[in-house]
MITORLUM-459574 format. One record per residue (C-alpha): chain; x, y, z. Coordinates in pm, whole numbers, plus 50000, padded with zeros to 5 digits. Layout:
<vogus>
["A"; [X; Y; Z]]
...
</vogus>
This chain:
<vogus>
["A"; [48288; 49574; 50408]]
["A"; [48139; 49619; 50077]]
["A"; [47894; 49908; 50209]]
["A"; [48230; 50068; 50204]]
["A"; [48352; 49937; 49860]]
["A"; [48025; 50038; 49724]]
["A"; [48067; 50417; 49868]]
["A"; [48461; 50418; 49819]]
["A"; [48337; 50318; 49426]]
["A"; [48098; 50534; 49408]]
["A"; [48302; 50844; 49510]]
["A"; [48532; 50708; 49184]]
["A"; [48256; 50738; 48913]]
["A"; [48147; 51117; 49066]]
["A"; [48520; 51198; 49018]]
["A"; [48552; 51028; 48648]]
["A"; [48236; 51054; 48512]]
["A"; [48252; 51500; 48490]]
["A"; [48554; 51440; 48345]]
["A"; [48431; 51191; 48065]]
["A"; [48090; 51378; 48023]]
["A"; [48142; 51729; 48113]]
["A"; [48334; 51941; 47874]]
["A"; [48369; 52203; 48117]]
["A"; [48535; 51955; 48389]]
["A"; [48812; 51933; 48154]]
["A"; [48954; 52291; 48145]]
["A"; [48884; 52468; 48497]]
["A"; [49167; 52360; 48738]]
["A"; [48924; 52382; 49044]]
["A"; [48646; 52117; 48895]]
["A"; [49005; 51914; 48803]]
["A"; [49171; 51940; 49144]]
["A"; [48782; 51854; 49289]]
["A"; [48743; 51513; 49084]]
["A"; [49139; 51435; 49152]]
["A"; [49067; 51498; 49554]]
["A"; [48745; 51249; 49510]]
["A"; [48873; 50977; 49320]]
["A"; [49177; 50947; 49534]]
["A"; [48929; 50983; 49845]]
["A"; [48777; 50670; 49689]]
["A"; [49078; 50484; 49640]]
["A"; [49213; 50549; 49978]]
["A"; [48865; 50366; 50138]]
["A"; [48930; 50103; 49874]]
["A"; [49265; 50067; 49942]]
["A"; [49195; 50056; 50352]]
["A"; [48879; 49853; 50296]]
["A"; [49073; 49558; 50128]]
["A"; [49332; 49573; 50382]]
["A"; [49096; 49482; 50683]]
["A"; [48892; 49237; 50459]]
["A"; [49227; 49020; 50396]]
["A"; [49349; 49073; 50748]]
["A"; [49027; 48928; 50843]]
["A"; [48940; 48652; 50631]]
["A"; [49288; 48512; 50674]]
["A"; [49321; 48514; 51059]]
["A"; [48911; 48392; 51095]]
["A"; [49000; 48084; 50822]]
["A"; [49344; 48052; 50931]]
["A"; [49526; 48102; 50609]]
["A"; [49881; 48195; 50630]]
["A"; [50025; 48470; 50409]]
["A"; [49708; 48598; 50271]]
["A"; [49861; 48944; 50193]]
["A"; [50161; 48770; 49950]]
["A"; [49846; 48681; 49752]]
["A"; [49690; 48980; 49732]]
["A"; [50009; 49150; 49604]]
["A"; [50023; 48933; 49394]]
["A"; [49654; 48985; 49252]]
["A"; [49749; 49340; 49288]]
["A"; [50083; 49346; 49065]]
["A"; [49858; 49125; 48778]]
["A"; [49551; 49401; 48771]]
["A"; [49855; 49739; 48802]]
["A"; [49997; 49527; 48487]]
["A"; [49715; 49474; 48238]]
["A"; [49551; 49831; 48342]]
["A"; [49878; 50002; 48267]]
["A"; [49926; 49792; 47952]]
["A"; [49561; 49840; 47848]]
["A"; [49581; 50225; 47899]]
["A"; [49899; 50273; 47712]]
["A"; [49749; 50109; 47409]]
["A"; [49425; 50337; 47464]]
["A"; [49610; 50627; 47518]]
["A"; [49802; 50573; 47198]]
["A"; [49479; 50569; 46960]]
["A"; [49232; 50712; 47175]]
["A"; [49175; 51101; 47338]]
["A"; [49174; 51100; 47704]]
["A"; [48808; 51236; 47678]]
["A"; [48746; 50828; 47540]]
["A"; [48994; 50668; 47829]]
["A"; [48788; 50860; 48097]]
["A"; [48479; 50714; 47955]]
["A"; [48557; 50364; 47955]]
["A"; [48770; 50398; 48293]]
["A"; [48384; 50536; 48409]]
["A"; [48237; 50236; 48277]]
["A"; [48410; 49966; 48414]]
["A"; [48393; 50160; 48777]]
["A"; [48018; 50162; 48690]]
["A"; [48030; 49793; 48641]]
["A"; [48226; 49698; 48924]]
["A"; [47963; 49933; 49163]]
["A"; [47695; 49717; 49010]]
["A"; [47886; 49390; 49148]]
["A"; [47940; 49518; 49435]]
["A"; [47536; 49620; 49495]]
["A"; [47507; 49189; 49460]]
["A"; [47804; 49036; 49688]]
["A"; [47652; 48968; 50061]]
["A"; [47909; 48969; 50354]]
["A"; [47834; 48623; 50424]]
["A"; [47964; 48517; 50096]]
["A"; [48324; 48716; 50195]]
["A"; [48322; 48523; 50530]]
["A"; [48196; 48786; 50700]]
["A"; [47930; 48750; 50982]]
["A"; [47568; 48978; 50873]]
["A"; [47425; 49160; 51128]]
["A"; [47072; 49023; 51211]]
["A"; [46926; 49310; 51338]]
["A"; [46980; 49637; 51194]]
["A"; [46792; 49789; 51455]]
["A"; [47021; 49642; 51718]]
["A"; [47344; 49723; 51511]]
["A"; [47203; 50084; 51531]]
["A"; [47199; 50045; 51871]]
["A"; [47479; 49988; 51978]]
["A"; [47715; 50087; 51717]]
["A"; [47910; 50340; 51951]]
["A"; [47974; 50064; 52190]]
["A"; [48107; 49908; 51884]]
["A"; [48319; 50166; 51803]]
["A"; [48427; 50231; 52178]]
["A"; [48520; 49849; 52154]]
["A"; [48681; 49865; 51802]]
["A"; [48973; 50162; 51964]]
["A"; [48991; 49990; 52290]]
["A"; [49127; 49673; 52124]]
["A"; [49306; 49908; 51874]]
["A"; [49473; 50071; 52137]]
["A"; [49589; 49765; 52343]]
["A"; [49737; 49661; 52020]]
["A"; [49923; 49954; 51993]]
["A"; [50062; 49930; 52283]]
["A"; [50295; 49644; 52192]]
["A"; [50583; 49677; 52135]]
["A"; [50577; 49433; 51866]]
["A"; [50326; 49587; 51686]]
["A"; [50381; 49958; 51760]]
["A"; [50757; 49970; 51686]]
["A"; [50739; 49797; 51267]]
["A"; [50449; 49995; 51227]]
["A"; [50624; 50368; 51353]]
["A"; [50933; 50271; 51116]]
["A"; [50766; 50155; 50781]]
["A"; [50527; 50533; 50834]]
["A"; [50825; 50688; 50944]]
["A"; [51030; 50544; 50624]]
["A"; [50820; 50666; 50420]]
["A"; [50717; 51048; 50564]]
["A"; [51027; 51149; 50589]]
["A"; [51120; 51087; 50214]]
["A"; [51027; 51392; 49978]]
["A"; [50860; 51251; 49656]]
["A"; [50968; 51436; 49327]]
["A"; [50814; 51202; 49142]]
["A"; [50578; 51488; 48985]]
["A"; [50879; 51685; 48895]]
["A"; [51052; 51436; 48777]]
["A"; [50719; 51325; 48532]]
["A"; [50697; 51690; 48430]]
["A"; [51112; 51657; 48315]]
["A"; [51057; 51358; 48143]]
["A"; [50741; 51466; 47934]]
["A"; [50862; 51832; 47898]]
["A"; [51241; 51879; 47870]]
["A"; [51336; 51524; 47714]]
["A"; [50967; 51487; 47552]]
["A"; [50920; 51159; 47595]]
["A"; [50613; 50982; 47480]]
["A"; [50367; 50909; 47750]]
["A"; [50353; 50539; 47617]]
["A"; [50703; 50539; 47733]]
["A"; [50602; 50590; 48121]]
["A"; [50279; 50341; 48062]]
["A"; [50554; 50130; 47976]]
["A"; [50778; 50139; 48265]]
["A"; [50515; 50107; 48529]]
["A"; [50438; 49759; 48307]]
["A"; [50796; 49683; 48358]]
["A"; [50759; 49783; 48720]]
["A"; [50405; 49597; 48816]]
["A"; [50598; 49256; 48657]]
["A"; [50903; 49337; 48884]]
["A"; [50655; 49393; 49168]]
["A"; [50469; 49034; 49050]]
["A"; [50814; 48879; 49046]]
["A"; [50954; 48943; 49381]]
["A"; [50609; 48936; 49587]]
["A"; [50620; 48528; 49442]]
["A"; [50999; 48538; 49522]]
["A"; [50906; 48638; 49863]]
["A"; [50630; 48430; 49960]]
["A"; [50839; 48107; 49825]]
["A"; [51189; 48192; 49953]]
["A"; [51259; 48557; 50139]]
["A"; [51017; 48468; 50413]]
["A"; [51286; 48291; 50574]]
["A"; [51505; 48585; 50577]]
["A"; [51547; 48766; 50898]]
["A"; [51286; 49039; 50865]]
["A"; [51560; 49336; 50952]]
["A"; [51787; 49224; 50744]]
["A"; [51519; 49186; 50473]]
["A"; [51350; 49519; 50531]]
["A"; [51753; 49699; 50546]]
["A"; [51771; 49544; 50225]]
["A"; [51496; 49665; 50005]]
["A"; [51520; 50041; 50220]]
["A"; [51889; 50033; 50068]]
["A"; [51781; 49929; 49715]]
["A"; [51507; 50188; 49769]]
["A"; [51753; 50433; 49801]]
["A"; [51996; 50328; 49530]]
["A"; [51697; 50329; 49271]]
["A"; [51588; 50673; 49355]]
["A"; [51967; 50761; 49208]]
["A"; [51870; 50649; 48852]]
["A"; [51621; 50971; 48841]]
["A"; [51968; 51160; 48893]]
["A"; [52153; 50938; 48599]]
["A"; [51862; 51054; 48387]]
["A"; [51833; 51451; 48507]]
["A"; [52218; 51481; 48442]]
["A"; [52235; 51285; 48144]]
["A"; [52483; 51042; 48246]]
["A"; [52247; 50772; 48101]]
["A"; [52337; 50915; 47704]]
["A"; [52683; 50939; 47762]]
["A"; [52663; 50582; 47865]]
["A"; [52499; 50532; 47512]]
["A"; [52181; 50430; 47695]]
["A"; [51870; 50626; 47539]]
["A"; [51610; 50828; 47707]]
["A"; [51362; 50659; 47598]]
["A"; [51476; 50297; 47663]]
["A"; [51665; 50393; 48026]]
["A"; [51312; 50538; 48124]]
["A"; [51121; 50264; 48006]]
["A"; [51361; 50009; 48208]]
["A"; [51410; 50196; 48515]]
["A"; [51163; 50477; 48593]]
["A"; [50945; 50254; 48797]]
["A"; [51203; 50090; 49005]]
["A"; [51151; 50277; 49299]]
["A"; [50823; 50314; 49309]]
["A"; [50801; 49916; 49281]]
["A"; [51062; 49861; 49583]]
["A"; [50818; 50129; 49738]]
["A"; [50539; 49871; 49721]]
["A"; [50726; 49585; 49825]]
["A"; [50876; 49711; 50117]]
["A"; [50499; 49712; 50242]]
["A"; [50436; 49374; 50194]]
["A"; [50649; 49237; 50498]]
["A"; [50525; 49458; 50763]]
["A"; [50123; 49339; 50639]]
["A"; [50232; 49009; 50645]]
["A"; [50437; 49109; 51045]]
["A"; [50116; 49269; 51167]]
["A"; [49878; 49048; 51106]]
["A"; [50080; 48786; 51238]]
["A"; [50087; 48974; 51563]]
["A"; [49783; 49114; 51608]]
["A"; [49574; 49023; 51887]]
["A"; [49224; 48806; 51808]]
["A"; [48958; 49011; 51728]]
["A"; [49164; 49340; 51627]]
["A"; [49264; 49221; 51275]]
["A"; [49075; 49408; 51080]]
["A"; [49104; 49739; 51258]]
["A"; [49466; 49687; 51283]]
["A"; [49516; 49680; 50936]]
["A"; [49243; 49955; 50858]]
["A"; [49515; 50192; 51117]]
["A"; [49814; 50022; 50898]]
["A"; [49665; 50148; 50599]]
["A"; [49541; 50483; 50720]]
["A"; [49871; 50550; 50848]]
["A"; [50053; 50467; 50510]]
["A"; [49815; 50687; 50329]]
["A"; [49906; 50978; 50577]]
["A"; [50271; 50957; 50527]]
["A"; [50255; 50946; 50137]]
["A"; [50071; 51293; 50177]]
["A"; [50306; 51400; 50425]]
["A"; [50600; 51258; 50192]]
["A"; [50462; 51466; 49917]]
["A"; [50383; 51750; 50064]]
["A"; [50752; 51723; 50180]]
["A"; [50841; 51728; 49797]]
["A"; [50679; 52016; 49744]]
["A"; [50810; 52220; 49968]]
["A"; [51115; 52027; 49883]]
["A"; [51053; 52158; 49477]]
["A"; [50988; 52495; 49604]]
["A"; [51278; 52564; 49797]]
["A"; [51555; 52455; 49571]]
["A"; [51379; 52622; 49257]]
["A"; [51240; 52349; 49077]]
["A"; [50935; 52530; 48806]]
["A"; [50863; 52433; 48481]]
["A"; [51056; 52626; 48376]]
["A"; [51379; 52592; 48535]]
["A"; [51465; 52199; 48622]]
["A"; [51830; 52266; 48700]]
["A"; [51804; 52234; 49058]]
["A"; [51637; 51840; 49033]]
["A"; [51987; 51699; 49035]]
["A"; [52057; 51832; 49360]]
["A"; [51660; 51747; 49489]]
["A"; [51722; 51399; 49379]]
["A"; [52029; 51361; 49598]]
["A"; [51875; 51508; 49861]]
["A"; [51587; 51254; 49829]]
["A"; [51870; 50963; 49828]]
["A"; [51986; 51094; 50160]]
["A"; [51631; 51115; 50331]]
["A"; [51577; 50712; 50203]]
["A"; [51889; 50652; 50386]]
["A"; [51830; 50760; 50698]]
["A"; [51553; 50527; 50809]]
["A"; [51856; 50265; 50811]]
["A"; [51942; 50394; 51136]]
["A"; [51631; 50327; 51304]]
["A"; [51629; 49917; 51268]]
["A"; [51712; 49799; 51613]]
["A"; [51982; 49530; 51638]]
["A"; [51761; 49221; 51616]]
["A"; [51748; 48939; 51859]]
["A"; [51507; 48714; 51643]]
["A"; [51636; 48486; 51317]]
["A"; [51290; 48430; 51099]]
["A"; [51028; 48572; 51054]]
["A"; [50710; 48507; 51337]]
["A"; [50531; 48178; 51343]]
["A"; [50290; 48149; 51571]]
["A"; [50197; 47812; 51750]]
["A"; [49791; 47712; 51870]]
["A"; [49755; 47457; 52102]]
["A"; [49393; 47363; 52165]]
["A"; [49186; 47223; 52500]]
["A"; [48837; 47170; 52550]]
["A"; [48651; 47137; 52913]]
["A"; [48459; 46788; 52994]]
["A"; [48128; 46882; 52809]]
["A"; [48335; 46957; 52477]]
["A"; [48108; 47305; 52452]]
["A"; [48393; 47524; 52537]]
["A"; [48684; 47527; 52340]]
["A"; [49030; 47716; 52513]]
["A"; [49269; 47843; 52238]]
["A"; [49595; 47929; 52351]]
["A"; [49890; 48160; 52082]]
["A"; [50246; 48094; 52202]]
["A"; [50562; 48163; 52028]]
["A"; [50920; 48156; 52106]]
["A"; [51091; 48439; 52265]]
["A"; [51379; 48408; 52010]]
["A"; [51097; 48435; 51706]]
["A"; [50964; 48756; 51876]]
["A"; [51270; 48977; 51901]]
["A"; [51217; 49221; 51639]]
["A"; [51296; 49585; 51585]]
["A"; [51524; 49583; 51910]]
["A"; [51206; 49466; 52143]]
["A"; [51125; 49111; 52256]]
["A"; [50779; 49053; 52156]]
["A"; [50621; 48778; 52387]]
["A"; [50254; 48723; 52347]]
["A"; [49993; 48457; 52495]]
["A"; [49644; 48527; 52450]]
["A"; [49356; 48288; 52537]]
["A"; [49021; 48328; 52294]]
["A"; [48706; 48169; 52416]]
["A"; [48475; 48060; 52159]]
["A"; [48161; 47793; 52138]]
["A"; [48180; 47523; 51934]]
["A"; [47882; 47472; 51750]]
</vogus>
């Protein structure tokens, strides 16, 4: 795991560094598009990478609601870097933010190059000519389990809907950044500002969640934050019409307080699934599982922008000419809706809890562990998802 942070890292500082150092890098739109397609390669193995790690760590030490935490870690670090860049940005030339932004990726590839996978919980491989080996049966192993997994019900039903929910959603949120900066010429401190605002919402209800919402029936949870989804996106069309001034609201402020509502229900919505499917997932498969979870997620937010793209294009959107986003918005308010039709009726009242019961054999070396949970626990998404699995393991 961190041979891929290290890489995934790595990729970041080839992408920022030309950018910070190269004078050239900064003008020709192929070099930008080339560092923008490498840093977000980067991120997306980051991204992935951390996914599996938590998954892991929290099913080997058995530790409950890992991923709550690491939202929560997650909304602190979006908060400070937005807060810290909109302070840089406002006495500093983005040649200087690149710079430092290189720096600290430097510094954190360094750190990186010292953490050992035993000191993550992670098992090292003792032979590396071994691990060379036999790293296709590995794999082979790693998609049979992946696919048995997938064949749940259980699992493969949340996971279609929250990649579904989101792919089928056109994002406008870069014409809707290119309204805000060009036709009501707001300061880009402004947006720094509201995706503060937004990280502390994000911060607020992940601890809301992991101290009270976990008891709340996970479609009826998940309908709820898809609807408020929705409703937020409709604040982009307050702002393209105007409404917001005649309401004696300002640009500037109603941006500030509201342009990064959606995208922080976006992120939150994600947290219940993580926390579903690793509750689920078979021994063994955790960290591939979530590796696929966030694979998939990463696909649909291409496919959901390439779907505003097209979406821009068709209706007429340029720089030019923003007349049409009213209309685009709506249209983006309808998509977010219609994932509300694909929640089964539920069965189930709380979220999954899964019960161990423990024997060992005479000689105490073997040790049988056995997951049940109630059938009435299970029922989620329409499907009843029963499970018993028996792990074998030594006790040493």
């Amino acid at each position: 795991m961190p041979t891929k942070a290290k890489f995934s890292v790595f990729l970041q500082v080839l992408a920022w560094g030309p950018l910070a150092l190269i004078p050239v890098a900064q003008e020709a739109l192929s070099i930008l598009m080339a560092c923008i397609l490498i840093s977000n390669l980067g991120a997306s193995i980051t991204e992935v990478a951390k996914d599996a790690l938590v998954a892991e760590y929290g099913q080997k030490n058995r530790i409950g609601g890992l991923q709550s935490y690491a939202f929560m870690a997650l909304a602190v670090g979006g908060t400070l870097g937005n807060l810290l860049g909109g302070c840089f940005l406002q006495k500093t030339p983005p040649k200087t933010m690149f710079l430092v932004f290189s720096v600290l990726l430097s510094l954190q590839l360094a750190i990186s190059s010292t953490v050992r996978e035993k000191s993550l919980g992670l098992s090292e491989p003792s032979d590396h000519n071994h691990l060379k080996k036999s790293i296709w049966e590995n794999i082979r192993k790693q998609l049979s389990d992946l696919k048995t997994a997938l064949n749940a019900d259980n699992i493969s039903c949340p996971l279609t809907w929250i990649v579904a929910s989101i792919a089928t959603v056109p994002i406008l949120s870069g014409s809707i950044f290119c309204y805000q900066t060009q036709c009501l010429h707001l300061d880009p401190s402004i947006i720094g500002m509201s995706r503060v605002i937004g990280q502390l919402m994000l911060l607020s209800m992940t601890v809301l969640y992991d101290r009270y919402w976990k008891e709340v029936p996970m479609r009826k949870l998940v309908g709820v934050v898809q609807f408020l989804y929705a409703s937020s996106l409709l604040l982009d069309f307050l702002l393209v019409t105007r409404i917001n001034l005649k309401l004696g609201i300002p640009n500037e402020v109603f941006a500030c307080c509201f342009s990064g509502l959606a995208e922080t229900l976006a992120q939150f919505k994600l947290l219940p699934f993580s926390m579903l499917l690793a509750s689920l997932c078979p021994q063994g498969c955790e960290g591939s599982l979530a590796s696929f979870l966030a694979s998939s997620l990463c696909l649909s937010s291409i496919v959901s922008g390439f779907l505003g793209v097209g979406l821009a294009s068709l209706i007429g959107i340029t720089s030019d000419d923003y007349s049409s986003l009213p209309v685009g918005v709506l249209i983006q308010f309808l998509a977010a809706l219609l994932p509300l039709g694909w929640i089964h009726p539920p069965a189930g009242e709380n979220f999954p809890r899964p019960r161990w019961t423990a024997q060992t054999q005479v000689d105490g070396s073997l040790l049988i562990v056995k997951e049940t949970q109630e059938s009435k626990d299970r029922k989620l998404f329409g499907y009843e998802a029963t499970k018993a699995t028996t792990i074998n393991s030594l006790l040493r």
